[in-house]
Backbone as CSV, one residue per row, in Angstrom:
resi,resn,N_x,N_y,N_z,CA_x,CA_y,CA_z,C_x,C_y,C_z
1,UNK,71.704,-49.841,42.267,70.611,-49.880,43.233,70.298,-48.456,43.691
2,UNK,69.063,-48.141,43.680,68.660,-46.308,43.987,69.029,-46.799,45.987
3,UNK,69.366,-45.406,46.253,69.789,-44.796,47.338,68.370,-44.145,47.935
4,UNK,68.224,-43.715,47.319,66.805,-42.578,48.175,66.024,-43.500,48.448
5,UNK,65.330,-42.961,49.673,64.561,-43.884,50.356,63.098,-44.203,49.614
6,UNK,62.424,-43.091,49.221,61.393,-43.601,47.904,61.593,-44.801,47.497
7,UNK,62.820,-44.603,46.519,62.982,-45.357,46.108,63.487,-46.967,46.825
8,UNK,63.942,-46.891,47.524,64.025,-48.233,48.012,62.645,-48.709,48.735
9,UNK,61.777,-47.810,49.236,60.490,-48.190,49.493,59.976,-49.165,48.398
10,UNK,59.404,-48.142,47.319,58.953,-49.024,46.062,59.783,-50.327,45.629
11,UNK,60.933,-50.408,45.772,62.138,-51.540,45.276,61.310,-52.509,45.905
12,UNK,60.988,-52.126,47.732,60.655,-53.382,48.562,59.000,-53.919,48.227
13,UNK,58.673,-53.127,48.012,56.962,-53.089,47.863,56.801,-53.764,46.318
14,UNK,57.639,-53.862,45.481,57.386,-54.373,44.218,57.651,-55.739,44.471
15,UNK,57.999,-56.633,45.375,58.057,-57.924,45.374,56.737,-58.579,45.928
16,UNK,55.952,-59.207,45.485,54.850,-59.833,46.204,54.469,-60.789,47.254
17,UNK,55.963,-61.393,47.761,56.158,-61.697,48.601,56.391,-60.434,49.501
18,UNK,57.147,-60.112,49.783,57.746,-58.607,50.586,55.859,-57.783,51.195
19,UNK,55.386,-57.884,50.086,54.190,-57.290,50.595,53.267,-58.058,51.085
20,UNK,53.161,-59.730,50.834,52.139,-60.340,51.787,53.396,-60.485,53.209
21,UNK,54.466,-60.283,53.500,55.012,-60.210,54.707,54.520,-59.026,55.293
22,UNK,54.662,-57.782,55.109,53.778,-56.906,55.161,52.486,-56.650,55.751
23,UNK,51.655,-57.260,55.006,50.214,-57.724,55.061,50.016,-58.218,56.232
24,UNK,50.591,-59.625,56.803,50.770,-60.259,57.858,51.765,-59.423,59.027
25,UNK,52.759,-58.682,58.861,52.243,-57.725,59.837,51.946,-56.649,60.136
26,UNK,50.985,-56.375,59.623,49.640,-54.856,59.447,49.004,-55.888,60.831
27,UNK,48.737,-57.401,61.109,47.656,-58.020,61.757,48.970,-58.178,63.270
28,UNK,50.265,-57.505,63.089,51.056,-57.984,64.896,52.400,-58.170,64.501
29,UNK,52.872,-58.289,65.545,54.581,-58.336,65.686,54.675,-59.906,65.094
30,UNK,55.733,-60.373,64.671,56.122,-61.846,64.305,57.080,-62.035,64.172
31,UNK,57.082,-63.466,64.248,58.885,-64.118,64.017,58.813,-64.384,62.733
32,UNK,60.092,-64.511,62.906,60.768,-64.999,61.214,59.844,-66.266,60.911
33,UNK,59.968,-67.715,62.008,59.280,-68.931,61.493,57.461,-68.394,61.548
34,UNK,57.064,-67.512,61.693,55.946,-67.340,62.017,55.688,-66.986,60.390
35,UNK,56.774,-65.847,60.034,56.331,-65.080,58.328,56.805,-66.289,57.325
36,UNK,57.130,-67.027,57.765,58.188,-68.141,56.564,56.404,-69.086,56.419
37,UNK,56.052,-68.926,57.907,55.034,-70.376,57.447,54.266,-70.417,56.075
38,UNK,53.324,-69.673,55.656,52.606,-69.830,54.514,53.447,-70.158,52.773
39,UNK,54.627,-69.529,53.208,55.857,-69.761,51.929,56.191,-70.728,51.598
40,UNK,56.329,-71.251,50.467,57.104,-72.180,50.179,58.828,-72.170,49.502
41,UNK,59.222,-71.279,50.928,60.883,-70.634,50.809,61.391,-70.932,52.275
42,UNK,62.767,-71.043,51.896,63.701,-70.996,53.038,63.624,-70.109,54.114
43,UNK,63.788,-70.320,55.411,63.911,-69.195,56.320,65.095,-68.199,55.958
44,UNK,66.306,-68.527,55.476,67.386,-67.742,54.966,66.483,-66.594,53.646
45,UNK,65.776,-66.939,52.699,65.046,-65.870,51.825,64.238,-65.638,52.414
46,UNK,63.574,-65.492,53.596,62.564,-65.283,54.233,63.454,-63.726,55.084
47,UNK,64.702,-64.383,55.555,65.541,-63.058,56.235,65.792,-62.168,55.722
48,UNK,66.623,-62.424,54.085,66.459,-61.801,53.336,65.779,-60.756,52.728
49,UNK,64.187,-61.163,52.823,63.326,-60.258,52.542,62.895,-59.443,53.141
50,UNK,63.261,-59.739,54.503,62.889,-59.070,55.716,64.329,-58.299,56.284
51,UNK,65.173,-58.265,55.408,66.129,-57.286,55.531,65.759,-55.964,54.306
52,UNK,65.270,-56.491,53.099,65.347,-55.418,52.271,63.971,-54.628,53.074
53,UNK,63.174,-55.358,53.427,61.722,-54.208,54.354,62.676,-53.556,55.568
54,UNK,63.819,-53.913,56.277,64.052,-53.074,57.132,64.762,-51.869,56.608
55,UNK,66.018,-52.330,55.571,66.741,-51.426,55.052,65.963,-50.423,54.400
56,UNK,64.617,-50.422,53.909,63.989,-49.530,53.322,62.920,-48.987,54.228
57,UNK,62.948,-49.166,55.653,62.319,-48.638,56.469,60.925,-48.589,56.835
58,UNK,60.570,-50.053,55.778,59.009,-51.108,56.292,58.851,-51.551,57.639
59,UNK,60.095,-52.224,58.121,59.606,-53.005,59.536,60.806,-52.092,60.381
60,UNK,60.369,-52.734,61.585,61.594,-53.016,62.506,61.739,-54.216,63.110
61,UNK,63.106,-54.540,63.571,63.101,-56.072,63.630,64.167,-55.902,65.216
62,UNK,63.359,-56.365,66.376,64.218,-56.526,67.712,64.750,-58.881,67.756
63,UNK,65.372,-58.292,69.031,66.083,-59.667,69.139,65.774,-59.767,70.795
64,UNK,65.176,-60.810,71.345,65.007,-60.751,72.507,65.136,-62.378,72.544
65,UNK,66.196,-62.903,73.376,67.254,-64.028,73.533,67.302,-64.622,72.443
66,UNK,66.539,-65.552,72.067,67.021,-66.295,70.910,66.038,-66.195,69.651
67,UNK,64.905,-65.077,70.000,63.839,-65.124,68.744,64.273,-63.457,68.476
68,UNK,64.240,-63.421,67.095,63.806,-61.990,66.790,62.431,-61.840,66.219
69,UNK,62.233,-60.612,66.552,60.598,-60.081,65.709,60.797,-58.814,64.646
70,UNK,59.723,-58.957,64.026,59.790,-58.069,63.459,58.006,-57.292,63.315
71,UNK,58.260,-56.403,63.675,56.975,-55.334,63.196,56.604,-54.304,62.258
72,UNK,55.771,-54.093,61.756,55.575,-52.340,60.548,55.657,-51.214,61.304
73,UNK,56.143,-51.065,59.820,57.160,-49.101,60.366,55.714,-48.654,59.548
74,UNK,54.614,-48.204,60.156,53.759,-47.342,59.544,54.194,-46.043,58.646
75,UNK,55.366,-45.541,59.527,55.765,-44.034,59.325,56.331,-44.058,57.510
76,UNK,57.006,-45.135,56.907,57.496,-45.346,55.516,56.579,-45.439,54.464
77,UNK,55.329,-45.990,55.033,53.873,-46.338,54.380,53.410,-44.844,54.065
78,UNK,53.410,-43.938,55.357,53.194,-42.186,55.168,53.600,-41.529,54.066
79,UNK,55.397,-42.059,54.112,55.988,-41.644,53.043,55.492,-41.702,51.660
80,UNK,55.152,-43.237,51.078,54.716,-43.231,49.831,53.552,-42.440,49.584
81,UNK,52.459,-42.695,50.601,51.247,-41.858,50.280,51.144,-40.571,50.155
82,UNK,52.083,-39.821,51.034,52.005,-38.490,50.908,52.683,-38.260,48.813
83,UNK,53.868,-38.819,48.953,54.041,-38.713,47.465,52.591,-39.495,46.615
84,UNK,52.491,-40.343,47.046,50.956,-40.766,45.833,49.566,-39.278,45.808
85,UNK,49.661,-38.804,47.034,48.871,-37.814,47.121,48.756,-37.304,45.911
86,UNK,49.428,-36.521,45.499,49.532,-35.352,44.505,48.978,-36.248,42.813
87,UNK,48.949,-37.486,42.978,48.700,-38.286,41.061,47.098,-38.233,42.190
88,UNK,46.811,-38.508,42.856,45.398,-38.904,43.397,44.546,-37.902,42.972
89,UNK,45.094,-36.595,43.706,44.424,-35.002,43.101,44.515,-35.109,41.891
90,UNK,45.586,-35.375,41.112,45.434,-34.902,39.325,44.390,-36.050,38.809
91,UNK,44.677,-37.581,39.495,43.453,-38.346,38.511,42.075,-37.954,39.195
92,UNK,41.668,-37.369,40.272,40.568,-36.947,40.893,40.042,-35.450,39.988
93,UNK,40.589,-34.787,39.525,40.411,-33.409,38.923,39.739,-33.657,37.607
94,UNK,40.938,-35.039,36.638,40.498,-35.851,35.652,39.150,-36.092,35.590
95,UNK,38.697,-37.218,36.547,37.439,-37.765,36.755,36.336,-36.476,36.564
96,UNK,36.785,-35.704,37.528,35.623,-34.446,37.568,35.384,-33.976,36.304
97,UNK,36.290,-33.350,35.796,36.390,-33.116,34.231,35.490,-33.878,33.602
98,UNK,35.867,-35.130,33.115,35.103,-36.361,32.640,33.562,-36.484,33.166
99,UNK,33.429,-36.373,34.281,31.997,-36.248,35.038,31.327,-35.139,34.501
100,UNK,32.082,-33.989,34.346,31.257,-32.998,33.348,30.528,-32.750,32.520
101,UNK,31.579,-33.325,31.882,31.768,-33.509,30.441,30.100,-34.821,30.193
102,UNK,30.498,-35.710,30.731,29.613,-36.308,30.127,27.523,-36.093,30.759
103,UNK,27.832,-35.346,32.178,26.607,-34.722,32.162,25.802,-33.487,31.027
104,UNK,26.735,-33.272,30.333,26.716,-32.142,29.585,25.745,-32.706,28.320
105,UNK,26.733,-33.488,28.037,26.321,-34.604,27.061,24.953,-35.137,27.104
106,UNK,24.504,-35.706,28.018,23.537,-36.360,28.711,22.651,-35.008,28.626
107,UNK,23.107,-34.583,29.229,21.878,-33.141,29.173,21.167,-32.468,27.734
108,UNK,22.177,-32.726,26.989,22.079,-31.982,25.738,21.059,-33.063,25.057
109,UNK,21.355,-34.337,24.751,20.741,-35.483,24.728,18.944,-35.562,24.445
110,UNK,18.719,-36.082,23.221,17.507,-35.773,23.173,17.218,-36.953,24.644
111,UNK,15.727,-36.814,25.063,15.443,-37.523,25.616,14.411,-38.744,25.420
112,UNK,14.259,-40.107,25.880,13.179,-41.108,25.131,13.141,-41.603,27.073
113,UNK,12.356,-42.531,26.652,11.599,-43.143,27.619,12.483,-44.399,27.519
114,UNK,12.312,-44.780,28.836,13.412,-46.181,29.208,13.185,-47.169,28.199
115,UNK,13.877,-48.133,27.917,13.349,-49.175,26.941,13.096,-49.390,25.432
116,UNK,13.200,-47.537,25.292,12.582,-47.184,23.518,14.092,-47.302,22.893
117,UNK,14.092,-47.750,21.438,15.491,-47.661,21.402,15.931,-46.281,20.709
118,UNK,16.779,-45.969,19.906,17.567,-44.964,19.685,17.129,-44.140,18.529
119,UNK,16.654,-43.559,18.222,16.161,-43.087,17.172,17.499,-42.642,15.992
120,UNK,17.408,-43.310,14.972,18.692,-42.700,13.948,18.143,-41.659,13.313
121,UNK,19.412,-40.844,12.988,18.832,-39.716,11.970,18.518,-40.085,10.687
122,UNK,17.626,-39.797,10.316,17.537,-40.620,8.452,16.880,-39.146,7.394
123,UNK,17.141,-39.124,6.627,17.152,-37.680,5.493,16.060,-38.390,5.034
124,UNK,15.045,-37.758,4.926,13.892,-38.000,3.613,14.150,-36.946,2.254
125,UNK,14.381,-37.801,1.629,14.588,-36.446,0.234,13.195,-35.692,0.264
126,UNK,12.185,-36.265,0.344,10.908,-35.244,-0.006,10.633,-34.414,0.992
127,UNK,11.104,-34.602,2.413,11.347,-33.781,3.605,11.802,-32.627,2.977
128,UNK,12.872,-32.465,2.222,13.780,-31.282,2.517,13.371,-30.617,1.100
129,UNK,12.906,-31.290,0.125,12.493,-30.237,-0.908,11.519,-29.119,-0.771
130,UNK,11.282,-28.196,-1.134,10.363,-27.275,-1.177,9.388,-27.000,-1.841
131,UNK,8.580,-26.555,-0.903,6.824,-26.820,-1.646,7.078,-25.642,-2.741
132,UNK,6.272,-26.149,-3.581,5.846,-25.233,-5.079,4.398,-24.259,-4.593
């Protein structure tokens, strides 16, 4: 099991459950029977899951007499993005490139009128011979 917190971020975020718990609370604080409702799982895998989001520093989870809650740790969410940052710039640089590139293209491009279709190149042999 990875140690670094990255990595246990992503560990937690790759379950699709884990992330509609998540989801539901981006919208408020909640109880355990509150995140279990839409599931069709035990409250025990429901704790479960909501232990691997704490251990990886998604939620926090208080106990006040006999209910606990749990809420989002925004600050872990920071974490991934700041690391996603840097692929965002390189596929953003990509795109531009590509955006170039194909105005270039386009530019160079003979031009026709909307609707006309494509003109192919076709060789006329008597085109290219030379007058006598």
């Amino acid at each position: 099991m990875a140690t670094d917190r990255l990595s246990m971020i992503f560990a937690a975020l790759a379950d699709p459950t884990r992330r509609a718990i998540l989801a539901r609370l981006a919208e408020g604080e909640a109880t355990v029977s509150e995140l279990a409702e839409p599931f069709s799982i035990s409250l025990p895998a429901i704790s479960r899951h909501l232990k691997v989001l704490e251990e990886a520093g998604l939620i926090t989870r208080r106990r006040s007499a006999q209910w606990r809650s749990s809420s989002l740790n925004a600050g872990a969410l920071r974490e991934v993005m700041g690391w996603m940052e840097r692929y965002r710039e390189f596929w953003d640089a990509n795109f531009d490139r590509l955006d170039a590139h194909l105005r270039r293209i386009q530019a160079e491009a003979p031009t026709r009128q909307p609707g006309e279709p494509a003109r192919a190149k076709t060789t006329d042999p008597q085109s290219t011979q030379e007058e006598d």
